[in-house]
DRENDO-1510 file (C-alpha; in Angstrom, 1 decimal, always signed):
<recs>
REC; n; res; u; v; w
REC; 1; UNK; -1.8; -35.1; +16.5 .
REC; 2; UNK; -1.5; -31.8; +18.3 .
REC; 3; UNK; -4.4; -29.1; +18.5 .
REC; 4; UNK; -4.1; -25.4; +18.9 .
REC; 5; UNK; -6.8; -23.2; +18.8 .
REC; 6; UNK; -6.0; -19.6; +19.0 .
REC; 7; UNK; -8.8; -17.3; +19.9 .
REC; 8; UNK; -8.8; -13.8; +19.3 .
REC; 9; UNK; -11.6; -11.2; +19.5 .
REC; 10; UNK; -12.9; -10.3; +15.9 .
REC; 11; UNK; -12.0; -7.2; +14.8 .
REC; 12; UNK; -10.7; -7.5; +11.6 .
REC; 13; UNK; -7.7; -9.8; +11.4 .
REC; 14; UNK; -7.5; -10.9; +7.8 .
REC; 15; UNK; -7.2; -13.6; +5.6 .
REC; 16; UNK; -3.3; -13.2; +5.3 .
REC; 17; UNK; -3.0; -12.7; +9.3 .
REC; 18; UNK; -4.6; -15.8; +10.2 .
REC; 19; UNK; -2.9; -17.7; +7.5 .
REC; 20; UNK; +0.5; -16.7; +9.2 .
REC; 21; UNK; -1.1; -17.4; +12.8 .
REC; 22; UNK; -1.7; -20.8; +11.6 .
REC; 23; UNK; +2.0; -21.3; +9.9 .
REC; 24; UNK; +3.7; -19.9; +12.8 .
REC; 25; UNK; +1.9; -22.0; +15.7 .
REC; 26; UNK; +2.4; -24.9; +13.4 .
REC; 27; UNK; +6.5; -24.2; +12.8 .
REC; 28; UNK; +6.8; -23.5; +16.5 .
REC; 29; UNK; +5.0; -27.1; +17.2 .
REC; 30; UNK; +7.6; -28.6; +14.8 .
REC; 31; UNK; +10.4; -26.4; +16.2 .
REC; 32; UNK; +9.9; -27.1; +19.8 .
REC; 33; UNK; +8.4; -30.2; +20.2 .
REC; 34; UNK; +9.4; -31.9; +16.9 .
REC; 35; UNK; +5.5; -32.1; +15.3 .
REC; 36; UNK; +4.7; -33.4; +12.3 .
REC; 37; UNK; +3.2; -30.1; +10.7 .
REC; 38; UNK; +0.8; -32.8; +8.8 .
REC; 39; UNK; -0.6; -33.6; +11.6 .
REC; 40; UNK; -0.5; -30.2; +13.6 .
REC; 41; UNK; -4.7; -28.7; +13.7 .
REC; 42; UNK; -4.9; -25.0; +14.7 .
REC; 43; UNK; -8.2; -23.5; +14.4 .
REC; 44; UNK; -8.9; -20.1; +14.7 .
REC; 45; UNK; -11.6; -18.5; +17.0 .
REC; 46; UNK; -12.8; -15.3; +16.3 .
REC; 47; UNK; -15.3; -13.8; +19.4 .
REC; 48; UNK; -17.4; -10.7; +19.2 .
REC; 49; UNK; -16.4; -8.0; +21.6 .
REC; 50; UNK; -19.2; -8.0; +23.2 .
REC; 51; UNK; -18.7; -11.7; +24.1 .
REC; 52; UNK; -15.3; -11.1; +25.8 .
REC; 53; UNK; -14.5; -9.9; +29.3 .
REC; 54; UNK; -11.3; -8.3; +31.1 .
REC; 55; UNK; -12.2; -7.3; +34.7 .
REC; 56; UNK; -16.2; -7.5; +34.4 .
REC; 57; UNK; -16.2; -5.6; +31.6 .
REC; 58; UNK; -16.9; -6.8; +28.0 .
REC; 59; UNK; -14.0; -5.8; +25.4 .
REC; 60; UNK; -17.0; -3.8; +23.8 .
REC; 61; UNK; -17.1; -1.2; +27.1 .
REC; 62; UNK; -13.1; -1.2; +27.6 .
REC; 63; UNK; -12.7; +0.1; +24.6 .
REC; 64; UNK; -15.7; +2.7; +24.6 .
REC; 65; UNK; -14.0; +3.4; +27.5 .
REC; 66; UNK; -10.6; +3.9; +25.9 .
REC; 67; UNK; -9.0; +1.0; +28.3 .
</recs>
């Protein structure tokens, strides 16, 4: 049974976006690798800015910062 989790920082993404994250990575699984999609998990992660870092600086900052 494969398991992707995809995690992204939440800003939005909506009910229609994630439904196509999780279709796509579980196509690609059957594409690639043969998967059974019945099988296939992906969960979705979404994290708060200011719980995400690039370069010891929280995705909050960078973008303050217009990084």
């Amino acid at each position: 049974m494969p398991y992707v989790n995809i995690r992204i920082t939440r800003e939005g993404a909506t009910a229609e976006q994630k439904a196509a994250l999780i279709q796509g990575a579980t196509q690609l699984l059957v594409d690639v690798l043969g998967k059974n999609p019945q099988t296939t998990v992906v969960v979705i992660d979404e994290v708060d800015t200011d719980n995400w870092g690039i370069g010891g600086e929280s995705i909050t900052e960078r973008r303050e910062q217009g990084k």
